[in-house]
C-alpha positions in Angstrom: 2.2 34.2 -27.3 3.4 31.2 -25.6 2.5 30.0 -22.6 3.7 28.0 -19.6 2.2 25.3 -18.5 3.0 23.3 -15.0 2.2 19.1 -15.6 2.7 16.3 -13.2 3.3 12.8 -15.1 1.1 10.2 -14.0 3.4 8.0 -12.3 0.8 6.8 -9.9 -2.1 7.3 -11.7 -5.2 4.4 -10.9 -8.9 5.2 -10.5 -9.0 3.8 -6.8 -12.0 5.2 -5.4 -14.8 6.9 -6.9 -15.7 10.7 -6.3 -17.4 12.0 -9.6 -19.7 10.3 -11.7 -16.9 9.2 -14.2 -14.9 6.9 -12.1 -15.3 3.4 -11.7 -12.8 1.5 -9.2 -13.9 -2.0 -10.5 -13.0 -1.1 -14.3 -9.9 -0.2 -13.2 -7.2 1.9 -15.2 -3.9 0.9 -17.4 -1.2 3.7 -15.9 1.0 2.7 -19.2 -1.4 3.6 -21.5 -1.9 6.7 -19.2 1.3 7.8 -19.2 1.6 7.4 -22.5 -1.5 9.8 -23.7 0.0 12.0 -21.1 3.5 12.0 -23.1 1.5 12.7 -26.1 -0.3 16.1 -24.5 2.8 17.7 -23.4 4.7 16.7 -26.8 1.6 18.4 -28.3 2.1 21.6 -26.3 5.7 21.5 -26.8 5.2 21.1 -30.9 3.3 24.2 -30.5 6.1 26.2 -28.7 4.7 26.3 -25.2 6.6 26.0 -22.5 5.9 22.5 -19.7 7.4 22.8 -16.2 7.0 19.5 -14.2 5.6 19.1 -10.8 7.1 15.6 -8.7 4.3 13.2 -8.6 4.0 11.9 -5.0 2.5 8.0 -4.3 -0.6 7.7 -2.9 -2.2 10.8 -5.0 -3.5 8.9 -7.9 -5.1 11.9 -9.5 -2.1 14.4 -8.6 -1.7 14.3 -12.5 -5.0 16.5 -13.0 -2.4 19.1 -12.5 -5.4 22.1 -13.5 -6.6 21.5 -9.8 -3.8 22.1 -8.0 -4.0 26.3 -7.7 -5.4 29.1 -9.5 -2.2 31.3 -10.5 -2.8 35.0 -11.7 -0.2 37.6 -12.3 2.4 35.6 -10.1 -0.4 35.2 -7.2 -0.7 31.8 -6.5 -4.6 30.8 -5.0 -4.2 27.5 -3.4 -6.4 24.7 -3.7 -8.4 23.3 -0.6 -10.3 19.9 -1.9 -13.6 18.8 -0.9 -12.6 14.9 -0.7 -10.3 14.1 1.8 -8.3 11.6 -1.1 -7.2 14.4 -2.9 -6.2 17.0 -0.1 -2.4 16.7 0.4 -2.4 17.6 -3.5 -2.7 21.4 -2.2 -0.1 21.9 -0.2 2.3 20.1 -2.6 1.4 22.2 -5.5 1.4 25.6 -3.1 5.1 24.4 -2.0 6.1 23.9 -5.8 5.1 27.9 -6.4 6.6 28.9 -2.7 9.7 27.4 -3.7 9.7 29.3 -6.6 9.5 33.0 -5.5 5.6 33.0 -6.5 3.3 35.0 -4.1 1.0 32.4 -2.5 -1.6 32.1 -0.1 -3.4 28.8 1.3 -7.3 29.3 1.1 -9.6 28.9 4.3 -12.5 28.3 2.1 -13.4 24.6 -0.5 -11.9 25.2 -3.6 -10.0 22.9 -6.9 -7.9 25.6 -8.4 -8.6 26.0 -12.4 -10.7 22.7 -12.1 -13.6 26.0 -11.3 -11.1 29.3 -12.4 -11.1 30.1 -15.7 -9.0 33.3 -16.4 -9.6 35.8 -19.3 -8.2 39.3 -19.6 -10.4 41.0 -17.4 -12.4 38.3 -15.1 -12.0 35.0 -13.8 -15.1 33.0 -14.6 -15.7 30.5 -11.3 -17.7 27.3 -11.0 -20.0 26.8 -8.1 -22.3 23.7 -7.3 -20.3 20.4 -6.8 -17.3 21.2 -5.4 -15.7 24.8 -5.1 -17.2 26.7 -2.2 -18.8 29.9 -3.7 -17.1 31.6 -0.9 -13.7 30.7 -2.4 -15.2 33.2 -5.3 -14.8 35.9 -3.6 -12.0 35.2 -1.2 -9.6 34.5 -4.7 -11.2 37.7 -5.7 -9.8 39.6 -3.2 -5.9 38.0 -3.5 -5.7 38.1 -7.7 -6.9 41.5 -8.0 -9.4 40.2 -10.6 -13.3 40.2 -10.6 -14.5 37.1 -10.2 -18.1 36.2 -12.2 -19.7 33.1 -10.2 -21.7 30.3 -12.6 -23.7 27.6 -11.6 -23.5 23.7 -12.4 -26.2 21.6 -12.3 -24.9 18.4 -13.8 -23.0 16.1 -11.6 -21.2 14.7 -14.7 -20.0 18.3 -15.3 -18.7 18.6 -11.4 -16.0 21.2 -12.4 -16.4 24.3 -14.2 -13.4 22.9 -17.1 -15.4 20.1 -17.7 -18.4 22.4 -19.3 -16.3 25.3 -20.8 -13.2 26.7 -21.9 -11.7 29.9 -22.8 -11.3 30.5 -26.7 -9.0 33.7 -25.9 -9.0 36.2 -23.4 -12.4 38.2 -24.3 -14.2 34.8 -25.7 -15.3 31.1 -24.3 -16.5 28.3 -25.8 -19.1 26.3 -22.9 -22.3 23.2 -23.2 -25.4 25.6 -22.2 -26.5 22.1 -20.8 -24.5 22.3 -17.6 -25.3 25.4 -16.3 -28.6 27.0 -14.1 -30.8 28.9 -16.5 -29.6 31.7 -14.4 -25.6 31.2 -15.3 -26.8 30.7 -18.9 -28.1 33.7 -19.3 -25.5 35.2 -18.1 -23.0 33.5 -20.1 -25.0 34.7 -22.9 -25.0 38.5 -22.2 -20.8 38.6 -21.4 -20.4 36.4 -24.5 -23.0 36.8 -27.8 -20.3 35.2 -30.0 -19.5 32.4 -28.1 -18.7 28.9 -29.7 -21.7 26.5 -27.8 -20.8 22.8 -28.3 -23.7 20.0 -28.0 -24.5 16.9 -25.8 -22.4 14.5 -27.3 -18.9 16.2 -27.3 -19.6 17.4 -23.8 -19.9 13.6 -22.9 -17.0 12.9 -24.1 -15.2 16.0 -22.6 -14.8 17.6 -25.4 -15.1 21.7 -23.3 -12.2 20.0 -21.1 -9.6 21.7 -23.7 -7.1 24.2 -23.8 -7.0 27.0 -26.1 -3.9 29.6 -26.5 -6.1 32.1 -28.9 -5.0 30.1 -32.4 -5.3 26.3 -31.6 -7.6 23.8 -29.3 -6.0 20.7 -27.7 -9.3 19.0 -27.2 -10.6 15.3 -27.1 -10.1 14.0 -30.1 -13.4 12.1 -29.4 -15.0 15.4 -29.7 -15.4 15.2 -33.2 -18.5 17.7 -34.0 -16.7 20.7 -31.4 -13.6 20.4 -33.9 -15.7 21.3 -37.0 -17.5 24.2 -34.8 -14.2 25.3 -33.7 -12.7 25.4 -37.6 -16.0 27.3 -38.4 -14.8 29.8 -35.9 -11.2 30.0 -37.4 -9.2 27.8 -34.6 -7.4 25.0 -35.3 -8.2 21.6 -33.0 -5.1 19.5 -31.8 -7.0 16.2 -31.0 -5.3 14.4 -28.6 -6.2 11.2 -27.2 -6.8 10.9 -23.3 -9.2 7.9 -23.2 -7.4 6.7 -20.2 -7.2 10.0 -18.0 -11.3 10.3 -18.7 -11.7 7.4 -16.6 -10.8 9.7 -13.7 -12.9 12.5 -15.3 -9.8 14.2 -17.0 -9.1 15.3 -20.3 -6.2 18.1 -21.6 -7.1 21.0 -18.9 -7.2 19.0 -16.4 -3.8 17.6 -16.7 -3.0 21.5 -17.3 -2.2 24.4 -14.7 -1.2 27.8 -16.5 1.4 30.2 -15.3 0.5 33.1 -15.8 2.4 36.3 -15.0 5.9 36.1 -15.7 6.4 38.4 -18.4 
């Protein structure tokens, strides 16, 4: 089925100040070349018959294009996002107004959370990321407005400070995840919901390779992420590589410059 898929260009994109372990302000960013890899991921969707809405970028919010962080949208019900570094806060409310303005049921959270940077959705649960920045609290007060359990997971590596950065979902009953990021706890977990998960290794983590998006046949991903492609064929998906070199100097890759809407059928 197709999906829809909101996107904010990254008009303003620059790597300014330095709240994850992937940016660095002093090696700076080219916004051309960003915008350009950017072009490339929506054509990409678009060749593959999805659907891209736009959301206005506004200056001053260099990383309003890591679109994925922006709310958590389920069945219409729009869970805004309430970020944990002042920089990026006036991103909520401009991505709750987009929805508002739009007829969509929303609600502006009391407690820390960045949207589908830490809510993955699959048919029955949401999967949500704890540890770095969404408020585990958040968990339960999105679970209460979606209507959806919501399964709490650990992170325990600052590189992997959102939950899209360290897994993906394959389809709405299967994920693909790096056990590395994760308490011992959470991966055991994540083993018991999901025996036949795809598990990708150290080095196309690095590179965010698990920062992908899947619509049950293909797998935007990395194209860096060379050894999770072959996994992913093994598995019977096909990988769209797409090149985001620029973005990942933010921390970003395909899902983050991604925020499904989900629910309009």
């Amino acid at each position: 089925m197709p999906k829809h898929f909101l996107m904010c260009r990254p008009e303003h994109f620059a790597v300014e100040y330095a709240i994850n372990p992937w940016m660095d302000p002093a090696a700076g960013a080219d916004r051309d070349v960003a915008i350009r890899q950017w072009e490339g991921l929506k054509a990409a969707y678009e060749e593959l018959g999805h659907r891209v809405s736009l959301i206005d970028p506004v200056d001053g919010l260099p990383d309003m294009v890591f679109a994925a962080n922006g709310a958590l949208v389920v069945d219409r019900r729009v869970y805004g996002a309430r970020f944990a570094f002042p920089q990026r806060g006036p991103e909520g409310p401009a991505y709750l107004r987009w929805f508002a303005e739009r007829g969509f049921d929303v609600m502006e959270p009391e407690h820390v959370n960045e949207g589908e940077g830490d809510f993955l959705t699959l048919d029955e649960v949401v999967l949500a990321g704890t540890g770095f920045r969404t408020d585990v609290a958040a968990h339960l007060e999105a679970q209460e407005f979606v209507n959806r359990p919501v399964v709490s997971l650990k992170l325990v590596d600052p590189r992997f400070y959102h939950l899209d950065t360290a897994l993906f979902p394959l389809d709405g009953r299967n994920v693909c995840y790096y056990p590395g990021a994760f308490s011992e706890g959470s991966q055991a977990l994540l083993r018991r919901m999901f025996p036949d998960a795809v598990l990708a290794g150290a080095r196309d983590a690095e590179v965010l390779g698990l920062n992908a998006v899947s619509d049950g046949t293909h797998v935007v991903i990395n194209a860096e992420a060379s050894d999770l492609q072959l996994e992913l064929k093994r598995h019977g998906y096909e990988p769209i590589p797409v090149d985001l070199s620029e973005l990942r100097k933010a921390g970003g890759g395909p899902k983050c410059c991604t925020l499904e809407i989900r629910g309009e059928e």
